[in-house]
C-alpha positions, 0 to 999 in steps of 0.5 A, a space after each residue: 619406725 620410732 616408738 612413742 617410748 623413743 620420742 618420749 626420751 628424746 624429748 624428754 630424757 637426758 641422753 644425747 641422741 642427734 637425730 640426723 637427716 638422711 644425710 647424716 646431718 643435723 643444722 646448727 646454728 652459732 650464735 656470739 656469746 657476747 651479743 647474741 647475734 647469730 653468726 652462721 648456719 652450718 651443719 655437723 654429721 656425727 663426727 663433728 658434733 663429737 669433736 666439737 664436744 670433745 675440743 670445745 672448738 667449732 667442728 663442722 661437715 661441709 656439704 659443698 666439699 664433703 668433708 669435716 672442717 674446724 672452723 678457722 682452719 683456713 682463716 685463723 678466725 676459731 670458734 670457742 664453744 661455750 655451751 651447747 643445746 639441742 632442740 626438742 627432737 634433737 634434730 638442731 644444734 645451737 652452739 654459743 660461740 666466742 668469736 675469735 677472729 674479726 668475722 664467721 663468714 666466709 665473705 669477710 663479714 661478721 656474721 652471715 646474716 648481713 642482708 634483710 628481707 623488707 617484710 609486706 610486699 608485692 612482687 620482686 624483693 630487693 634484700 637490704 645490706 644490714 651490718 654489711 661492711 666488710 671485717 677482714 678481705 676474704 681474698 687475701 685469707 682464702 684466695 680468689 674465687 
């Protein structure tokens, strides 16, 4: 059990001290440099949040492979880290990113979060295509699926 002394310094202190799930993971969200958008939501197990500290590159745990992955490995489309912050109890991570490549997702699009939700409504939700056309052929980078 955590003492109020110990949420006091991560709170407030200066020390990095991720506050991992049971997992091993904390959520990290990366948002463009330029524009703010956010790109993705992924997650970084101990390792990752290091070597991303230590590069400057986008390091992450994939929890559908059960590895670590730099992001671009597979498509060419890197991360540079420009800043880094964690939340108030060190439990998210929130990484500006310089986008190099024409996208982030895995589907070919610039960011992941191409459908919107319509707000005040009843019954079945249709999501909403927003910014949705394709930045590069996610088949001919990674293959079928």
């Amino acid at each position: 059990m955590i003492d109020e002394s110990q949420n006091q310094d991560r709170e407030e202190g200066l020390a990095l001290a991720p506050k991992f799930d049971a997992d091993g993971l904390v959520t990290c969200v990366a948002t463009d440099v330029w524009t703010g958008d956010v790109l993705m939501v992924a997650h970084m197990n101990e390792e990752a949040l290091r070597r991303t500290i230590e590069t400057g590159e986008a390091w992450y745990y994939s929890r559908s492979r059960g590895s670590l992955w730099k992001k671009g490995e597979s498509s060419g489309h890197t991360q540079r880290v420009t800043e880094m912050r964690v939340d108030c109890d060190q439990d998210a991570v929130w990484i500006r990113v310089e986008q190099n490549g024409p996208g982030a997702c895995h589907t070919g699009r610039q960011s992941c979060f191409y459908r919107a939700v319509p707000l005040r409504q009843t019954g079945p939700v249709t999501l909403e295509f927003r910014n949705a056309d394709r930045a590069f052929d996610p088949h001919a980078i990674y293959g079928e699926k």
